[in-house]
mmCIF file of the C-alpha atoms, coordinates in Angstrom:
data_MODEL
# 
_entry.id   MODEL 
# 
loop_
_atom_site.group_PDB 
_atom_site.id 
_atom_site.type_symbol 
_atom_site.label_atom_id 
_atom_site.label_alt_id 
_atom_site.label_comp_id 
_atom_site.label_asym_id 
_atom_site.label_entity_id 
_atom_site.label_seq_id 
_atom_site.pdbx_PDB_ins_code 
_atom_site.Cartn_x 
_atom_site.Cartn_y 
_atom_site.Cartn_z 
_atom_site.occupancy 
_atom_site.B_iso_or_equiv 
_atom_site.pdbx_formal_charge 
_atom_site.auth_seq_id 
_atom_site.auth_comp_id 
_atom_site.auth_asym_id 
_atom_site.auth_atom_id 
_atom_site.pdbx_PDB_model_num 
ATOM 1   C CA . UNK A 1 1   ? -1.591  -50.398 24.549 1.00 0.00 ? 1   UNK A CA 1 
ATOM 2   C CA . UNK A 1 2   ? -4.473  -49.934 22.291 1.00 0.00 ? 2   UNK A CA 1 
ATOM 3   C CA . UNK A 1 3   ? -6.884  -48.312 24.086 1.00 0.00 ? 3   UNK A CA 1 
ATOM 4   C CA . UNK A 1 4   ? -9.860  -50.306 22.869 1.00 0.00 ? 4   UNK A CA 1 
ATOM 5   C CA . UNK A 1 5   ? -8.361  -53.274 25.262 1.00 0.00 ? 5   UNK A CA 1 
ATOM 6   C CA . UNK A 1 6   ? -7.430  -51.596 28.061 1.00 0.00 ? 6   UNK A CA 1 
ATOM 7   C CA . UNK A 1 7   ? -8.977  -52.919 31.072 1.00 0.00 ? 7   UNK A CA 1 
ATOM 8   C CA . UNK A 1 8   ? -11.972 -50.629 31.588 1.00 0.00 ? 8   UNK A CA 1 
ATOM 9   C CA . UNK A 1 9   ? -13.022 -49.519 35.322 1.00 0.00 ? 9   UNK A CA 1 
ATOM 10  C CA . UNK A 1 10  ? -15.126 -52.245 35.956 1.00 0.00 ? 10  UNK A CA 1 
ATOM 11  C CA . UNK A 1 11  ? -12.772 -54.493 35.228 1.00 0.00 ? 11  UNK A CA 1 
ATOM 12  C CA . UNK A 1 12  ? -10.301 -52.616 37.522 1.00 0.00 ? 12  UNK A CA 1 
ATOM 13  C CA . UNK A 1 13  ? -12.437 -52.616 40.147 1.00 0.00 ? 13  UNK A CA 1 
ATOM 14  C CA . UNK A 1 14  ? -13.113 -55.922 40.375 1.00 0.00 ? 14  UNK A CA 1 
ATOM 15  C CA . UNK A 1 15  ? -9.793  -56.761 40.369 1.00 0.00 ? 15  UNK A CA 1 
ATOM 16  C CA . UNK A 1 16  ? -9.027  -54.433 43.162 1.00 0.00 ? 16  UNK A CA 1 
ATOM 17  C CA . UNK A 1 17  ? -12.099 -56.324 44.885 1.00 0.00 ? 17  UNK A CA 1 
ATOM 18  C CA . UNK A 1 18  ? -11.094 -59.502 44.478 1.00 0.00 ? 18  UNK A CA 1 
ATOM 19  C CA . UNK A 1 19  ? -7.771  -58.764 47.011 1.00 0.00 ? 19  UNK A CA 1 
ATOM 20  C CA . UNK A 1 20  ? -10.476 -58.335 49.476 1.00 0.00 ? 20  UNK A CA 1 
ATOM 21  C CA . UNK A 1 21  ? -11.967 -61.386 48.218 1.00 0.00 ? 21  UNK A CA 1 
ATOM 22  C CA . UNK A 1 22  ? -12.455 -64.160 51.361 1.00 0.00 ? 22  UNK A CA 1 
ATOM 23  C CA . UNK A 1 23  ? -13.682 -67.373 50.145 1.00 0.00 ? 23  UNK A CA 1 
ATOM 24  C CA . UNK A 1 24  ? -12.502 -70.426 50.721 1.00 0.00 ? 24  UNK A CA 1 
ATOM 25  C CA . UNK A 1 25  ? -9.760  -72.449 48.794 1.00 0.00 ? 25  UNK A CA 1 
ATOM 26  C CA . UNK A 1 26  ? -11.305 -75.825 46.772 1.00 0.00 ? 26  UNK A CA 1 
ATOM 27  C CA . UNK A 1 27  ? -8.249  -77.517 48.563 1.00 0.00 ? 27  UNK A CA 1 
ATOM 28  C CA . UNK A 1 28  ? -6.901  -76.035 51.594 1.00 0.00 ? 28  UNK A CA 1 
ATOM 29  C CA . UNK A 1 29  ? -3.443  -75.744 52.237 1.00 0.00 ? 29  UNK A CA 1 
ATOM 30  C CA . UNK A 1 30  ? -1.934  -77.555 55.285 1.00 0.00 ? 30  UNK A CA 1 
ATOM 31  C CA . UNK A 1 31  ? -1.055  -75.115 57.872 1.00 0.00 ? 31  UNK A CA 1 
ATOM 32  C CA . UNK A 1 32  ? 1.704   -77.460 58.940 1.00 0.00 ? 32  UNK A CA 1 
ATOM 33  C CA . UNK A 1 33  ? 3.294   -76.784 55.388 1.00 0.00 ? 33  UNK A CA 1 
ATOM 34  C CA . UNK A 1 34  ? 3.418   -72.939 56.071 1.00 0.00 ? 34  UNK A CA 1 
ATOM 35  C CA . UNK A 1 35  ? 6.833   -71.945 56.510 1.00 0.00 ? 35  UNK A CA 1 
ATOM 36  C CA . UNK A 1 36  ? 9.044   -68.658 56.689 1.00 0.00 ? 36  UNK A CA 1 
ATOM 37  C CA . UNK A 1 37  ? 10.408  -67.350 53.473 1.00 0.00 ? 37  UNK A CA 1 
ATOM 38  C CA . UNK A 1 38  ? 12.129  -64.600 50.969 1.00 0.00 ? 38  UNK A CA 1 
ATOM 39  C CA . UNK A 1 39  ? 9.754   -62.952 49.071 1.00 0.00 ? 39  UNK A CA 1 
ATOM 40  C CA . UNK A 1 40  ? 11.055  -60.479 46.327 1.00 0.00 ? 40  UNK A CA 1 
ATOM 41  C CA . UNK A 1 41  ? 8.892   -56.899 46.445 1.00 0.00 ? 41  UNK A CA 1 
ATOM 42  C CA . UNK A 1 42  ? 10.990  -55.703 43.573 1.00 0.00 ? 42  UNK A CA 1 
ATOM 43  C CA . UNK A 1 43  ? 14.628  -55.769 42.399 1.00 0.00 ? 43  UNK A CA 1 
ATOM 44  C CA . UNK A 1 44  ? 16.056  -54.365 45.430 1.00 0.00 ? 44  UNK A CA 1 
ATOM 45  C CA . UNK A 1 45  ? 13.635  -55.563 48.339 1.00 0.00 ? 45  UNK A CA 1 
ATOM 46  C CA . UNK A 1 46  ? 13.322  -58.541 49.593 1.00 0.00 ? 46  UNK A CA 1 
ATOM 47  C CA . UNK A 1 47  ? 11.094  -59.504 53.049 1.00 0.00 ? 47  UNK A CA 1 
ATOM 48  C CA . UNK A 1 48  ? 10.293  -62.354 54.748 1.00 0.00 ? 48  UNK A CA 1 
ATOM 49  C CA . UNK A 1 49  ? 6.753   -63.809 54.790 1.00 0.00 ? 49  UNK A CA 1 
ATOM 50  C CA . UNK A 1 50  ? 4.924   -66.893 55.464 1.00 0.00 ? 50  UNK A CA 1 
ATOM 51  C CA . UNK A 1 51  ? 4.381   -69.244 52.599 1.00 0.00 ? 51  UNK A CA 1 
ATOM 52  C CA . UNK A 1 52  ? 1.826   -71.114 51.686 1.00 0.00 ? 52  UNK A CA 1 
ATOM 53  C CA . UNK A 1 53  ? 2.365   -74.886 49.839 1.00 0.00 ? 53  UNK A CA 1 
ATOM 54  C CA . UNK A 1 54  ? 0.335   -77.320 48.025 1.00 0.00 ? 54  UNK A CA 1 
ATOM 55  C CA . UNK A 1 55  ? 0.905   -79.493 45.314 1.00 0.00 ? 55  UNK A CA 1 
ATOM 56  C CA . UNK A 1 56  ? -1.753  -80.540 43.382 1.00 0.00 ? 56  UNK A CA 1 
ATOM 57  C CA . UNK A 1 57  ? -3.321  -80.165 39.475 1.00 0.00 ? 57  UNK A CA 1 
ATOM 58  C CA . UNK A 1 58  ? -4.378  -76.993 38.011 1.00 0.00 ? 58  UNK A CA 1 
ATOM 59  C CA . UNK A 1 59  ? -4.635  -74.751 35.154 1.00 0.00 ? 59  UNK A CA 1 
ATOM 60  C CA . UNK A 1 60  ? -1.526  -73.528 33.681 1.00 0.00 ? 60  UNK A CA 1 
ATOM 61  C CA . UNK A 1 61  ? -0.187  -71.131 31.014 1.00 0.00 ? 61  UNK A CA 1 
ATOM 62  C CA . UNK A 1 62  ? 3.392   -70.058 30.109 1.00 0.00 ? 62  UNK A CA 1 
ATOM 63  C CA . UNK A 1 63  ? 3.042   -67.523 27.665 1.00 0.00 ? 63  UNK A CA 1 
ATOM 64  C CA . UNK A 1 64  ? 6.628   -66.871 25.659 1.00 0.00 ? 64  UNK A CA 1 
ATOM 65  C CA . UNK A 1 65  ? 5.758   -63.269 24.294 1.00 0.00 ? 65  UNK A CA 1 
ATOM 66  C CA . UNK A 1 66  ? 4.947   -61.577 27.800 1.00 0.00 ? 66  UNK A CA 1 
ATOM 67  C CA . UNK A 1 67  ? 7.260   -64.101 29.610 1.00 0.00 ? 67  UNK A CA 1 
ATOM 68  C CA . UNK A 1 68  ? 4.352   -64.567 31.734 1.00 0.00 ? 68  UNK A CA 1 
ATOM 69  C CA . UNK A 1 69  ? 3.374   -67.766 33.972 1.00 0.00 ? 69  UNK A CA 1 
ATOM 70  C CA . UNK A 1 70  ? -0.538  -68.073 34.530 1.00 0.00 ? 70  UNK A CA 1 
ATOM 71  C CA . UNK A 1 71  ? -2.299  -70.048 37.262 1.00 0.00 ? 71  UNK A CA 1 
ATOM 72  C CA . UNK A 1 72  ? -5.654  -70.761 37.965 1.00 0.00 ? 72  UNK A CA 1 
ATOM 73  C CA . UNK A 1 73  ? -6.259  -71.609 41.660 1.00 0.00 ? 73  UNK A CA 1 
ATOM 74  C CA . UNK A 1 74  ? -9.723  -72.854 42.710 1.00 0.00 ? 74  UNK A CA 1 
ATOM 75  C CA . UNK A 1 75  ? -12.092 -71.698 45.273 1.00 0.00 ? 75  UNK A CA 1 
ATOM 76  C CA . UNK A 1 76  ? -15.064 -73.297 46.708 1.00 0.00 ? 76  UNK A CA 1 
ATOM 77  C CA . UNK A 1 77  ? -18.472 -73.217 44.579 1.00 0.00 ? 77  UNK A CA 1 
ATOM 78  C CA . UNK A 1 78  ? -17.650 -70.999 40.657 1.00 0.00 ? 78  UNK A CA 1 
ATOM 79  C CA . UNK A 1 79  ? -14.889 -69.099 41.747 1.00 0.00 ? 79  UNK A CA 1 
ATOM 80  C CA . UNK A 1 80  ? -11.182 -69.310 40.518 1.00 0.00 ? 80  UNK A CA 1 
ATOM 81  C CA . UNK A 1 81  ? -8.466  -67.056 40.875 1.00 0.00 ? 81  UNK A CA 1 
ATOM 82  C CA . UNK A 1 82  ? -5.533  -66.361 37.591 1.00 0.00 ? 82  UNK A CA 1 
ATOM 83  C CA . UNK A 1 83  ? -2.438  -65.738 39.423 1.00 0.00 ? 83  UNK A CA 1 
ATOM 84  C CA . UNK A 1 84  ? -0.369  -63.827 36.566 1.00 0.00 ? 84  UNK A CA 1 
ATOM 85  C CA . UNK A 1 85  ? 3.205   -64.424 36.798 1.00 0.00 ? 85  UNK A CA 1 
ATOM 86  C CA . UNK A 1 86  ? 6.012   -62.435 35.197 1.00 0.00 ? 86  UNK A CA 1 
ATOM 87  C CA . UNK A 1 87  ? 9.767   -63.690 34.943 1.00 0.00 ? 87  UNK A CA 1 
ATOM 88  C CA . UNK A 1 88  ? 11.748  -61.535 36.804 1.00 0.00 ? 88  UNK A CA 1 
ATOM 89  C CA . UNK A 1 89  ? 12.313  -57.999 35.986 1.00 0.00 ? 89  UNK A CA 1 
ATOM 90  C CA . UNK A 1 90  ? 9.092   -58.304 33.442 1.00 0.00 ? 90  UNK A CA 1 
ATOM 91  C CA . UNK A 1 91  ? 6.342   -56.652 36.200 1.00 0.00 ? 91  UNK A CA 1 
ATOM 92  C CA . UNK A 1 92  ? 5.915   -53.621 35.325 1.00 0.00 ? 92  UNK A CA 1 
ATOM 93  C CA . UNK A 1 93  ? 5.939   -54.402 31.362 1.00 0.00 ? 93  UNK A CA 1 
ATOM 94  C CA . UNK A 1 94  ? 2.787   -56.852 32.491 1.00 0.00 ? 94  UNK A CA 1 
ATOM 95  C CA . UNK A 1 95  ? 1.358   -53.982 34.590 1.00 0.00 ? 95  UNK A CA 1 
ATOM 96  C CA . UNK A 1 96  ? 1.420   -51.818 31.292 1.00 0.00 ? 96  UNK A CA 1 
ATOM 97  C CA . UNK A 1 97  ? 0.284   -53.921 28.774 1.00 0.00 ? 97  UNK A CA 1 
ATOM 98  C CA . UNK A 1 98  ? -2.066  -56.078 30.717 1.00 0.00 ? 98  UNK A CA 1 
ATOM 99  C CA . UNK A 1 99  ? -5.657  -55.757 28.837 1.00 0.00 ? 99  UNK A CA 1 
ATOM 100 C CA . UNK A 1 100 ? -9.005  -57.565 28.697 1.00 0.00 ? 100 UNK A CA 1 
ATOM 101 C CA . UNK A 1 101 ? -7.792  -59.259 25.278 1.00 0.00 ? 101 UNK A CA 1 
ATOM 102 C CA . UNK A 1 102 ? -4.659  -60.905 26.988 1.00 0.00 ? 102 UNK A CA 1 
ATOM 103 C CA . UNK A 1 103 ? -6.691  -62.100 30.536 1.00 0.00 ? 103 UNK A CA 1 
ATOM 104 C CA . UNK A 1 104 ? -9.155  -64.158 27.640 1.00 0.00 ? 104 UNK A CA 1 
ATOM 105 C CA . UNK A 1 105 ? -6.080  -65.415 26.004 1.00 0.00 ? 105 UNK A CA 1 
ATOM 106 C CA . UNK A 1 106 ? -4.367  -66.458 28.720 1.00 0.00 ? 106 UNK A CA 1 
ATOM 107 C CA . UNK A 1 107 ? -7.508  -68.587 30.116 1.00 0.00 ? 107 UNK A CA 1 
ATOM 108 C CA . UNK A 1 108 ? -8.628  -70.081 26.763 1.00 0.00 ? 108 UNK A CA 1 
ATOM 109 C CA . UNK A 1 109 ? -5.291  -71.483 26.480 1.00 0.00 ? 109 UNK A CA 1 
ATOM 110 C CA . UNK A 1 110 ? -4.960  -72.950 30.167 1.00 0.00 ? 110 UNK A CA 1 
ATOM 111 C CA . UNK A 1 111 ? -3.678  -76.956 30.263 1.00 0.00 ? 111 UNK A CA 1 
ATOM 112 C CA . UNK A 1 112 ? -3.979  -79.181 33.558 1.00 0.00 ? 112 UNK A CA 1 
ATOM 113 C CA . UNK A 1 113 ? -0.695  -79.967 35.058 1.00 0.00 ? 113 UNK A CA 1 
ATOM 114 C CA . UNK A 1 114 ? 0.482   -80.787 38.264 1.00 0.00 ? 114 UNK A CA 1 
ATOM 115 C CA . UNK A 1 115 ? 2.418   -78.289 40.473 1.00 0.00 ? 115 UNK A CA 1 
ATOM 116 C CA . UNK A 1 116 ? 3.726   -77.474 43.362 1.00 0.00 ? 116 UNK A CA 1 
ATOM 117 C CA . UNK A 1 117 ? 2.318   -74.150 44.405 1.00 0.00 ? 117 UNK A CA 1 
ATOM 118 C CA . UNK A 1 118 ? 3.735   -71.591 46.861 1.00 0.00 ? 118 UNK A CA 1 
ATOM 119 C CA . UNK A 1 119 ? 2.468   -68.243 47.680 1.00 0.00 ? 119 UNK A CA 1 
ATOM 120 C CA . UNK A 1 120 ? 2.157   -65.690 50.744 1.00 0.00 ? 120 UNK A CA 1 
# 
């Protein structure tokens, strides 16, 4: 990637923050919806987990050139968080080329649509 969009450290970091991030969700999910699931690590691993599921409207962009779904999923008060998607097998040519430049494109071109969301 051009280094001039790379994420810098601050953005890193706050990224890395944000997994520690406890707020609440805008609209909780119903615990009685939480179920047992596959979850694919990587190619070769797969674990079970509990899943999370809501359907509701939110922010959505399918970018074509990184084969990359993006989410926005609202907390409480300001605070959303872009859930960035690859198709299978694309991770870690998102990890690599992931920069400042494509986390502004991806939310200036977010549309409202109604989904059914699942996540651990």
């Amino acid at each position: 990637t051009n280094s001039g969009e790379d994420l810098d450290a601050d953005t890193v970091m706050m990224l890395i923050n944000y997994m520690y991030f406890r707020g609440k969700w805008d609209k909780p999910f119903d615990a009685q919806l939480t179920h047992k699931a596959d979850f694919k690590v990587d190619k070769d691993t797969t674990v079970q987990v509990d899943m999370m599921k809501r359907t509701g409207r939110y922010e959505i962009y399918q970018d074509p050139v990184n084969q990359t779904t993006v989410m926005m999923v609202p907390y409480k008060g300001n605070t959303s968080m872009m859930i960035v998607l690859p198709e299978e097998e694309k991770m870690k040519e998102v990890e690599e080329s992931i920069s400042r430049h494509h986390l502004k494109s991806w939310h200036d071109k977010l549309n409202r649509a109604s989904e059914e969301f699942i996540m651990p």
